[in-house]
C-alpha positions as CSV (number, residue, x, y, z in Angstrom):
1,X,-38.2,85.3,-48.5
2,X,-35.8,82.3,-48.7
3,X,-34.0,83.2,-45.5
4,X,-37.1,83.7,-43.6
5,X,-38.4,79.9,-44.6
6,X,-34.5,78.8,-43.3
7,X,-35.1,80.5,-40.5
8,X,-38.4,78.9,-39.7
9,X,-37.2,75.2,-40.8
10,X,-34.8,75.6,-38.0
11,X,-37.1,76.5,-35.6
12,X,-39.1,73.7,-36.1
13,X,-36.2,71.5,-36.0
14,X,-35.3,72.6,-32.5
15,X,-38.9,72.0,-31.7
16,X,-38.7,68.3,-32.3
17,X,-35.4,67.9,-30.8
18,X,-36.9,69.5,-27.7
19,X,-39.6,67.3,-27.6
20,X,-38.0,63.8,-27.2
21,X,-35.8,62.7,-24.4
22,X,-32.2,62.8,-24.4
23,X,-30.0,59.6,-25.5
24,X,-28.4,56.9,-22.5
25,X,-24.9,57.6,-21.9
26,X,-22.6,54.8,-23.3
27,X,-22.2,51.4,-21.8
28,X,-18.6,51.5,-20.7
29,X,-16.6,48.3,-21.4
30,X,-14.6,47.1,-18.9
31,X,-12.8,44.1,-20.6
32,X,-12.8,42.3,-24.2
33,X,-15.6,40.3,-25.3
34,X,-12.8,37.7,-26.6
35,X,-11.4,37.8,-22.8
36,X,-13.1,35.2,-20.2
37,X,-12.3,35.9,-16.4
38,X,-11.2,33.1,-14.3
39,X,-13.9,32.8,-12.3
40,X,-16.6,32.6,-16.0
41,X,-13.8,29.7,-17.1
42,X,-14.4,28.1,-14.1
43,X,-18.1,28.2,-14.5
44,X,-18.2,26.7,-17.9
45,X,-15.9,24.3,-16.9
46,X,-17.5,22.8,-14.1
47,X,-20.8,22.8,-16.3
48,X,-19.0,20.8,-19.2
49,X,-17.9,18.4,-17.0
50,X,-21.1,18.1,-15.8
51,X,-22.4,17.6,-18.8
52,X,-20.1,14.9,-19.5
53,X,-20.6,13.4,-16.3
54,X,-16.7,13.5,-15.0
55,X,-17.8,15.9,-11.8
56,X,-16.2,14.7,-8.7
57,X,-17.8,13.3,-5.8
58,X,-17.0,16.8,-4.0
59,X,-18.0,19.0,-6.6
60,X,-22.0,16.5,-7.0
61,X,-22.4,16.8,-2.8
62,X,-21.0,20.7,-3.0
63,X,-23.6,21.5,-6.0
64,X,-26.5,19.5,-4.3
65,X,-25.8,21.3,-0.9
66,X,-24.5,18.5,0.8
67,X,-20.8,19.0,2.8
68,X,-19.0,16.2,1.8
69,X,-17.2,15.7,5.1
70,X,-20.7,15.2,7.1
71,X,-21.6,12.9,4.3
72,X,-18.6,10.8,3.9
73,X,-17.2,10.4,7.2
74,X,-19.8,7.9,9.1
75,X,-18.8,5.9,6.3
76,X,-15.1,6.0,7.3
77,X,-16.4,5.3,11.0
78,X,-18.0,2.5,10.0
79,X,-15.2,1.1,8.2
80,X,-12.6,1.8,11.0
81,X,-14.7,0.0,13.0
82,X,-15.4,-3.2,11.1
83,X,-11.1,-2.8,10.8
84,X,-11.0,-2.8,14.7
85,X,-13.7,-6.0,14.6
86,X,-11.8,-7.8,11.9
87,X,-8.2,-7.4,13.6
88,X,-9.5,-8.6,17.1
89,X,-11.1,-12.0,15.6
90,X,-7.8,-12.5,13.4
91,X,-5.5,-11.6,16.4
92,X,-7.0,-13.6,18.9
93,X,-7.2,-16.7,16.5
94,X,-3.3,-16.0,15.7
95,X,-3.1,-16.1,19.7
96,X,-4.8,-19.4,19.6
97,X,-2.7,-20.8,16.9
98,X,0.4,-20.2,18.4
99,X,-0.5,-20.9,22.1
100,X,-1.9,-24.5,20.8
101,X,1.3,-25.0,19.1
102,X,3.5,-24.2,22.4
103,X,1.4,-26.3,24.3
104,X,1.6,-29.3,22.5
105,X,-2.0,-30.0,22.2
106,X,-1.7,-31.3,18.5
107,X,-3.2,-34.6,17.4
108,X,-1.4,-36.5,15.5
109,X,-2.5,-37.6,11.8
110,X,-5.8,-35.6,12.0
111,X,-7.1,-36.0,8.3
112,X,-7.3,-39.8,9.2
113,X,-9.9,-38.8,11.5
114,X,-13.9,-37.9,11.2
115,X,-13.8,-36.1,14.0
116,X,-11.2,-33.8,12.8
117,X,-13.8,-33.5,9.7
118,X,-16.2,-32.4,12.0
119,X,-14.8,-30.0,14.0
120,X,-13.5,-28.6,10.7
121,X,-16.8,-27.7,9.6
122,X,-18.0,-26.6,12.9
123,X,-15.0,-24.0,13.0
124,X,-14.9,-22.7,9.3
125,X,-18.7,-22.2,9.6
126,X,-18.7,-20.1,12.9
127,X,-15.1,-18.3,11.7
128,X,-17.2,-17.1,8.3
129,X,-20.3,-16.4,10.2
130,X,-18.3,-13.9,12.4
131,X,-16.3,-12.6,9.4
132,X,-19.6,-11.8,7.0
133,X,-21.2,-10.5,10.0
134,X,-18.2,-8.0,10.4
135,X,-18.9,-7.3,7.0
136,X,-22.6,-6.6,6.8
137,X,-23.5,-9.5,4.9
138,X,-22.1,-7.2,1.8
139,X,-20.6,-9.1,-0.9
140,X,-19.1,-6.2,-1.9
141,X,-17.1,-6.1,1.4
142,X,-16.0,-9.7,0.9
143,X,-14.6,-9.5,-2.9
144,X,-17.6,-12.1,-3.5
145,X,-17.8,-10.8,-7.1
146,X,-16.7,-12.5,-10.6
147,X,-13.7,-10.8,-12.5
148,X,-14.8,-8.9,-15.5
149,X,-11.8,-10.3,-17.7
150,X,-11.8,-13.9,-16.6
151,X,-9.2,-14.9,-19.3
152,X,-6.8,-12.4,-18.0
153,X,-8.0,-13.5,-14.2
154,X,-6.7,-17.2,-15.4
155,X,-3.6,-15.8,-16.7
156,X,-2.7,-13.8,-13.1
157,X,-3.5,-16.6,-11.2
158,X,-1.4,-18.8,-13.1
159,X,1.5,-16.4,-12.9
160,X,0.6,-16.1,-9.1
161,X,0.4,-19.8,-8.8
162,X,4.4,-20.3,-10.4
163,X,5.6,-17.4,-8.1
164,X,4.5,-19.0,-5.4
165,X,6.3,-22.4,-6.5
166,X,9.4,-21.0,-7.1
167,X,10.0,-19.4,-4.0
168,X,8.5,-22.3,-2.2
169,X,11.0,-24.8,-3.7
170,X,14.5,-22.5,-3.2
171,X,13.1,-21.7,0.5
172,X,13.0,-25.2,0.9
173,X,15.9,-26.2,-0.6
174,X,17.6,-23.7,1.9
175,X,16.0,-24.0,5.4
176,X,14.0,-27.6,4.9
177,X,11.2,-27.1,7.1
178,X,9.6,-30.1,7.1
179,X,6.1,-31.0,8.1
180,X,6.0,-28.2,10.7
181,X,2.2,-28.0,10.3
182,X,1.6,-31.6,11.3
183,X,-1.4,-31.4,9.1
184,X,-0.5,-33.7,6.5
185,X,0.2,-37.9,7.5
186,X,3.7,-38.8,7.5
187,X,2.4,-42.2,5.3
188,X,-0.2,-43.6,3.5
189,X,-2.6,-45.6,5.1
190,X,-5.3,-47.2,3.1
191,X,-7.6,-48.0,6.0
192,X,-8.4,-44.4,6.7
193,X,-8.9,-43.6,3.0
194,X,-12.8,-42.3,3.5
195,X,-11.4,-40.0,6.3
196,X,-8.8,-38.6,4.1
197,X,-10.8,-37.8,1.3
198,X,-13.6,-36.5,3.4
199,X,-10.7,-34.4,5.1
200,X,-9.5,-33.2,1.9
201,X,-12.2,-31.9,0.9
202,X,-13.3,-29.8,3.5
203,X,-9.5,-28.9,3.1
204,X,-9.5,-28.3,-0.5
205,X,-12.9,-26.3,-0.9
206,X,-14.3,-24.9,2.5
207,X,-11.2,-23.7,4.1
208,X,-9.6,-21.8,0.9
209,X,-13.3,-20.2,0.4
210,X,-13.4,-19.1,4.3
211,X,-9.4,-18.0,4.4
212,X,-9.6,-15.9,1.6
213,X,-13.0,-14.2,2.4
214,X,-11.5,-13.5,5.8
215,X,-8.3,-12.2,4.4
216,X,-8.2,-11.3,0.6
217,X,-11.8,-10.4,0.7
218,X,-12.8,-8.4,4.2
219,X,-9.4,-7.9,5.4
220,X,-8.0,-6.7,1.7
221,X,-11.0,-4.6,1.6
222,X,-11.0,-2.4,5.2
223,X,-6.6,-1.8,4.8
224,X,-7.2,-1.3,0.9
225,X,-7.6,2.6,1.7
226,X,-4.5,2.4,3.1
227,X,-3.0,1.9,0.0
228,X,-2.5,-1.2,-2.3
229,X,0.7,-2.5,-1.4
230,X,-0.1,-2.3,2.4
231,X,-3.4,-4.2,1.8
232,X,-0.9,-7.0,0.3
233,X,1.7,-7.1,2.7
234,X,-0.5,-6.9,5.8
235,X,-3.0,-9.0,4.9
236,X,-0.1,-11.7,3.9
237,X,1.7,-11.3,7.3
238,X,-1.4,-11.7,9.5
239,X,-2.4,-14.8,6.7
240,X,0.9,-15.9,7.7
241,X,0.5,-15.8,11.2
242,X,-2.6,-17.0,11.4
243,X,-1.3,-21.0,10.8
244,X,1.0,-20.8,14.0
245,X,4.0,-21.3,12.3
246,X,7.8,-20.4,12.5
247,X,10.0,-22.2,10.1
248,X,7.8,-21.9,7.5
249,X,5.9,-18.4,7.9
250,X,8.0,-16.9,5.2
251,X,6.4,-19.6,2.7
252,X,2.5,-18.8,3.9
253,X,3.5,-15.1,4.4
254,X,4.5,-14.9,0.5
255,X,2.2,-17.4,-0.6
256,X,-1.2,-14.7,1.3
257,X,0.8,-11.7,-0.7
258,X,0.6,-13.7,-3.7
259,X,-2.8,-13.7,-3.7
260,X,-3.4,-10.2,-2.2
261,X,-1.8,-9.4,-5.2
262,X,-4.4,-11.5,-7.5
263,X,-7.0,-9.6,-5.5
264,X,-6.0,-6.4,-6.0
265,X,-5.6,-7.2,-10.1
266,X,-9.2,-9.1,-10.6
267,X,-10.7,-7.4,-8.0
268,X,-11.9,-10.6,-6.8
269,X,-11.5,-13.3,-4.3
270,X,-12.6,-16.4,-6.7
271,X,-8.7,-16.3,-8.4
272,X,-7.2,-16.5,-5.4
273,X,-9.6,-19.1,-3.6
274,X,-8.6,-21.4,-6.6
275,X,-4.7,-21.3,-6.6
276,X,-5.4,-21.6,-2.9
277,X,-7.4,-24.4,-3.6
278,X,-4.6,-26.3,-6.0
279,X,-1.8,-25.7,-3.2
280,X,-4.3,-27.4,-0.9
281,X,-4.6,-30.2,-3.4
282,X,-1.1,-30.6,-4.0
283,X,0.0,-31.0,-0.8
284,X,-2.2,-33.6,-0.1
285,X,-1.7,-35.8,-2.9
286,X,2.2,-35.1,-2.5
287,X,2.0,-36.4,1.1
288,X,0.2,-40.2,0.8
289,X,2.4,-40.5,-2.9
290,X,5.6,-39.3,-2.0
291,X,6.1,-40.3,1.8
292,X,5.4,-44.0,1.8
């Protein structure tokens, strides 16, 4: 009687395994769940810096669909091109320079003069006109911006500003070049004082503000791809160049990397327009007080 109730039990059993479907074969595991693969690491990666907002410029225009290349290089065109602009107007003024010098055509005491005043003005304002044109009328372009740690500014321009002195005064004391710019009156006279001052002042303020816009600003900003000490040094030897002089190129050519390197520090050209400003000064008071 038992083994006949076993017997059935089983049966029934077999029934109801029958009747459902058999199980899924196992999920085989091909690495560790504690093991990342490279490419999963990259993933996360690029999604935490995301986050964080460090992604590169190539990895924002590669995500967005954009080829950076395409998108980037009419930029670079248009750079290389305001370059080519920028180093015709300075070469053919540095042609001028030097062919006026040659020639002789130099008037003698011009600060004494109002129409030296006025042709000043005349030429700074065309010269910048051209220049910001070149640029795009970008401020950007021309370093027209205020340094973000002006103390610090004050400090490199006043380092800048002693550099400059001291190689000035051991170059002179060497090679003595004299008044080789004719700029300057070799003495004082008191009946042209309005003319000087007027003259000075142009000097002091408009030409240091269109000088460095041209050079430490536009110039400094097309050749600063190039690298930072090239932007310096090229941008001090075409400075340098650009006042026509021999003797005395080695002063202005240290004197324009001076302040190329101010502009590369502050990232400005208001530091440099002021020690430029102060050497301006200097000279001019040195040349009615100390040549008599």
């Amino acid at each position: 009687m038992l083994g006949r109730e076993v017997e059935q039990a089983q049966v029934e059993v077999l029934e109801l395994v029958a009747a459902y479907p058999p199980p899924l074969p196992p999920i085989a595991v091909t690495s560790s769940p504690w093991v990342c693969s490279s490419s999963r690491m990259r993933a996360r990666t690029a999604t935490r810096r995301s986050a964080t907002g460090r992604t590169s410029l190539r990895a924002l225009l590669a995500s967005s669909g954009v080829n950076d290349r395409s998108a980037i290089e009419p930029h670079r065109r248009d750079d290389r091109r305001r370059l080519a602009l920028w180093l015709t107007l300075v070469g053919f003024f540095i042609v001028v320079q030097y062919a006026s010098r040659a020639s002789g055509g130099q008037e003698s005491d011009p600060l004494y003069k109002w129409s030296f005043a006025a042709a000043s003005l005349i030429q700074e304002a065309v010269f910048l006109l051209i220049v910001v044109a070149i640029a795009g009328f970008s401020p950007m372009r021309l370093g027209w911006r205020l340094p973000s740690l002006k103390w610090r500014s004050i400090g490199l321009a006043l380092a800048a500003f002693f550099a400059i002195q001291i190689f000035e005064f051991v170059y002179i004391a060497f090679v003595h070049p004299g008044n080789e710019q004719g700029l300057t009156p070799e003495r004082w006279q008191p009946s042209h004082a309005a003319q000087y001052v007027a003259n000075g002042v142009i000097v002091c303020t408009v030409v240091p503000f269109v000088e460095e816009s041209t050079f430490r600003g536009l110039g400094f900003y097309l050749l600063r791809p190039y690298g930072a000490s090239f932007a310096i040094l090229a941008t001090g030897i075409l400075f340098g160049l650009s006042h026509g002089l021999l003797i005395a190129l080695p002063v202005i050519v240290v004197f324009g990397c001076a302040l190329g390197w101010l502009r590369e520090r502050t990232d400005s050209v208001f530091p440099g327009m002021l020690v430029h400003s102060t050497f301006n000064l200097i000279a001019l008071v040195a040349a009615v007080t100390t040549h008599r």
